[in-house]
Backbone as CSV, one residue per row, in Angstrom:
resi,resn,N_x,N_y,N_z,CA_x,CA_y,CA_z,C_x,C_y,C_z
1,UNK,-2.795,10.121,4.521,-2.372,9.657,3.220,-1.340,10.639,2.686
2,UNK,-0.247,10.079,1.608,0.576,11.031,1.451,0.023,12.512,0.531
3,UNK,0.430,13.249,0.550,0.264,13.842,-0.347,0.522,14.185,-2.075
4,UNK,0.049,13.223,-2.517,0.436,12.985,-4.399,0.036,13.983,-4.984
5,UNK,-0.885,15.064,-4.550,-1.154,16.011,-5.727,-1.673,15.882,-6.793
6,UNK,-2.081,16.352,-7.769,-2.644,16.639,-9.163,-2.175,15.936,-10.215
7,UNK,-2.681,15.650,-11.326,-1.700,15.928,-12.821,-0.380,15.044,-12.543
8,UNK,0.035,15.325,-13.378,1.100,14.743,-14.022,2.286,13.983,-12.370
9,UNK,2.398,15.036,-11.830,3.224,15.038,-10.391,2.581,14.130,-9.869
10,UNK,1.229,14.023,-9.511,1.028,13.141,-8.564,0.227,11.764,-9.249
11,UNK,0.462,11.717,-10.375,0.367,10.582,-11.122,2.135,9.620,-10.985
12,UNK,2.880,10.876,-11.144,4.084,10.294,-11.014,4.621,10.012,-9.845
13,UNK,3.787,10.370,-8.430,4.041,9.679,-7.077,3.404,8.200,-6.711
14,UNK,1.973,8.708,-7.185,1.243,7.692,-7.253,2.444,6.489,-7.645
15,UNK,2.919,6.337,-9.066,3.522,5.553,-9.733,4.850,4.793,-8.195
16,UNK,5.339,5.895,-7.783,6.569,5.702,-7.069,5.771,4.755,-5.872
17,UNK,4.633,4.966,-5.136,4.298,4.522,-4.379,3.833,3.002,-4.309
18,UNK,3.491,2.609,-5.919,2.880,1.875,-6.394,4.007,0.576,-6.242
19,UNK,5.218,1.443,-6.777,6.485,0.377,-7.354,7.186,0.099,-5.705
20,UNK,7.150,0.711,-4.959,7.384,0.379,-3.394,6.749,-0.774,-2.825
21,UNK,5.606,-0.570,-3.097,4.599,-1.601,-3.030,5.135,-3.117,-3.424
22,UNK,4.708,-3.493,-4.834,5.205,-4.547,-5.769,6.564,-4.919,-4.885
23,UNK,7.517,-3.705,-5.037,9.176,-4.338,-4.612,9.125,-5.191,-3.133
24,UNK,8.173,-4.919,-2.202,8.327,-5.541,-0.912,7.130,-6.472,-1.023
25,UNK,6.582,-6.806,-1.773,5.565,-8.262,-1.444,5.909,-9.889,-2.166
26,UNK,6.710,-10.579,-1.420,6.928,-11.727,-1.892,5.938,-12.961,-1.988
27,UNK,5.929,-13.592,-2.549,5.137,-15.191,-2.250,4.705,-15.607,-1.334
28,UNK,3.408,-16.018,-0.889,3.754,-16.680,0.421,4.474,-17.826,0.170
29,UNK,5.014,-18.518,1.410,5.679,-19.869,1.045,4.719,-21.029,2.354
30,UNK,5.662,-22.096,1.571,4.457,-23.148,2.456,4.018,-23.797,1.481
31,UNK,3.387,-24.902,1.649,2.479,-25.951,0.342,1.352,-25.161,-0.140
32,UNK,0.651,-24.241,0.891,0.096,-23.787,-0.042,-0.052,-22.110,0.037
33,UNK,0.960,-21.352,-0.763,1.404,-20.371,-0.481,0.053,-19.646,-0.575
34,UNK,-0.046,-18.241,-0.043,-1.540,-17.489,0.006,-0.767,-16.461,-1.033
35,UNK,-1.505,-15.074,-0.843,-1.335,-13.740,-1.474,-0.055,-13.012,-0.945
36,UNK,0.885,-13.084,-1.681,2.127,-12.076,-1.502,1.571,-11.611,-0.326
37,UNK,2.898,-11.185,0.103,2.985,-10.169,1.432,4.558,-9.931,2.007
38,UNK,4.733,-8.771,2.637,5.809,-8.448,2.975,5.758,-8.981,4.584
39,UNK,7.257,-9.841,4.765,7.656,-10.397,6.037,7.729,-9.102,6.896
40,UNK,7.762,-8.080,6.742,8.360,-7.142,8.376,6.671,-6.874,8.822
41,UNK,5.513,-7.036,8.045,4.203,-6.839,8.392,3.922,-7.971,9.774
42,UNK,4.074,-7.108,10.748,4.029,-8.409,11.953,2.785,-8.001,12.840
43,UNK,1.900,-6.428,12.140,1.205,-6.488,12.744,-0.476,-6.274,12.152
44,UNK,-1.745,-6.771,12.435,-2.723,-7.253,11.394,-3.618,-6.170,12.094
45,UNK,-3.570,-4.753,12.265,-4.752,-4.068,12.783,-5.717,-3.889,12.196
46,UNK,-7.003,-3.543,12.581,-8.045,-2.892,11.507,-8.286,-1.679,11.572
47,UNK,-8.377,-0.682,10.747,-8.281,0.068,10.598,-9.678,1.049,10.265
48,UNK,-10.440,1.704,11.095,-11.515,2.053,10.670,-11.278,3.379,9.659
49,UNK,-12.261,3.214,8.974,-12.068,3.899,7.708,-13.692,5.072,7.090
50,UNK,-13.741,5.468,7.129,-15.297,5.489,6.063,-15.125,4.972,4.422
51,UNK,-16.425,4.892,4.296,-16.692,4.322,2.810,-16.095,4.851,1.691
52,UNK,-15.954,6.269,0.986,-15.234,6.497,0.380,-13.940,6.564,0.358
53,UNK,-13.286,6.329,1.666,-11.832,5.967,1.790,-11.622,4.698,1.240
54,UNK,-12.585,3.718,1.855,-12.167,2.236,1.442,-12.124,2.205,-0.012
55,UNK,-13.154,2.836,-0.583,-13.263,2.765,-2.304,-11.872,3.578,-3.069
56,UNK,-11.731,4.452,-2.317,-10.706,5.265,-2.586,-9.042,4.400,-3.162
57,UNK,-9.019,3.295,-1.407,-8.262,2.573,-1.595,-8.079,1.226,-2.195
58,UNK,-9.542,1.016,-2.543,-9.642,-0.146,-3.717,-9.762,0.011,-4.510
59,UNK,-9.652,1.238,-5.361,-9.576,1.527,-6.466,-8.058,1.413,-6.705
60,UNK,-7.271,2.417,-5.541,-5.988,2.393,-6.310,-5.529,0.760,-6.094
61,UNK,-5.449,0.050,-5.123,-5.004,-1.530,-5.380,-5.302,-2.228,-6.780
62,UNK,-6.642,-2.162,-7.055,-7.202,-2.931,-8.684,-5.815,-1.815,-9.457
63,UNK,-5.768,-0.783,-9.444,-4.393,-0.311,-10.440,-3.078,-0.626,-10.061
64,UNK,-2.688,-0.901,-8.699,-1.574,-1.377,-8.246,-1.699,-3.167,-9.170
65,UNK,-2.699,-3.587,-8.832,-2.428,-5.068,-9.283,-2.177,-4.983,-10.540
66,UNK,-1.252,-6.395,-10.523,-0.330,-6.910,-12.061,-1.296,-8.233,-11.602
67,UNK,-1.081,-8.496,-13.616,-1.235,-10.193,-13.672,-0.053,-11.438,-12.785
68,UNK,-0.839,-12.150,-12.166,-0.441,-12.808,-11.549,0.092,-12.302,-9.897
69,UNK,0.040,-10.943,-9.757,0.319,-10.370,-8.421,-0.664,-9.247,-8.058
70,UNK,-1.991,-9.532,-7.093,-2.724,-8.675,-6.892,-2.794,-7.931,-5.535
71,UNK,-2.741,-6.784,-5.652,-2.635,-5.887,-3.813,-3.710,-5.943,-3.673
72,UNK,-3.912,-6.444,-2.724,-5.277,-6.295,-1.788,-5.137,-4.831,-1.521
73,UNK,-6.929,-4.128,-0.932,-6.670,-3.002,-0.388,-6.382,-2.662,0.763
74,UNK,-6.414,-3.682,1.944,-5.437,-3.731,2.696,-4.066,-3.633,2.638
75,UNK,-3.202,-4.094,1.729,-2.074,-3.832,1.467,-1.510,-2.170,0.939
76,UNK,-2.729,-2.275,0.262,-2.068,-0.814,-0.418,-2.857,0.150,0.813
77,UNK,-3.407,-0.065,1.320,-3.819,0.922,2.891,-2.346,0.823,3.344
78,UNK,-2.026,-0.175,3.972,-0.947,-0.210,4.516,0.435,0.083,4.473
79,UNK,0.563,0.114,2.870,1.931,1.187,2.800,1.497,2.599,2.384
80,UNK,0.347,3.023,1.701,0.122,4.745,2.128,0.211,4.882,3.615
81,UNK,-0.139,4.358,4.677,-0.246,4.743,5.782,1.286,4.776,6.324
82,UNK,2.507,3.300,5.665,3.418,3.918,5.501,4.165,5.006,5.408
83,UNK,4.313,5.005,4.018,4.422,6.351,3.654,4.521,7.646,4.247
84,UNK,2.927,7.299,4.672,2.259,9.010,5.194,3.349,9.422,6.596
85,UNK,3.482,8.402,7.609,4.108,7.714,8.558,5.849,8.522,8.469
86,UNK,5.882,7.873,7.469,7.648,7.642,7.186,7.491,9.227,7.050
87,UNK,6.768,10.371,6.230,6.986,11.538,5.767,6.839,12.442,7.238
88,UNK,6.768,11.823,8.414,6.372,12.946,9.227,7.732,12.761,10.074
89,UNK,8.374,14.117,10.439,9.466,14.070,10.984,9.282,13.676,12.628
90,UNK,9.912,12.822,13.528,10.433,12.490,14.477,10.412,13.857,15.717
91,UNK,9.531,13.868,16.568,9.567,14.530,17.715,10.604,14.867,18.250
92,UNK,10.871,13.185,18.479,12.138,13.205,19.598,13.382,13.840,19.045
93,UNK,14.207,14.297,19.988,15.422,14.777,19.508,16.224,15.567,20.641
């Protein structure tokens, strides 16, 4: 998970991570569209977790969700793991 930190700072990552989120989950489409989701998600793993992680991460989704647009905690697993991902520099070289 990334590292957000404390206080104020990592309230204000939190925030950044949050709005990353929202910006890449569209509608589904179709007659009967399901729960937002971002098209480049092409892959559906499961992810074992322990229990206070999962709560961890369903807590922050119920705060990620807006009216009318709710993150599952799968979703918001899935772009911290992002994230965490994207922050680690590249071996190769």
């Amino acid at each position: 998970m990334p590292d957000i930190g404390g206080g104020t700072w990592g309230a204000a990552r939190l925030a950044e991570i949050v709005q990353a989120l929202q910006g890449r989950l569209e509608p589904g489409r179709g007659q009967r569209p399901g729960r937002p989701t971002d098209a480049t998600w092409v892959h559906r793993a499961k992810i074992p977790m322990n229990e206070a992680t999962a709560q961890k991460i369903a807590r922050l989704a119920e705060r990620a969700s807006r009216e009318g647009r709710k993150v599952s905690t799968m979703q918001m697993a899935a772009q911290l793991l992002e994230e965490a991902v994207a922050s680690i520099p590249d071996a190769e070289g």
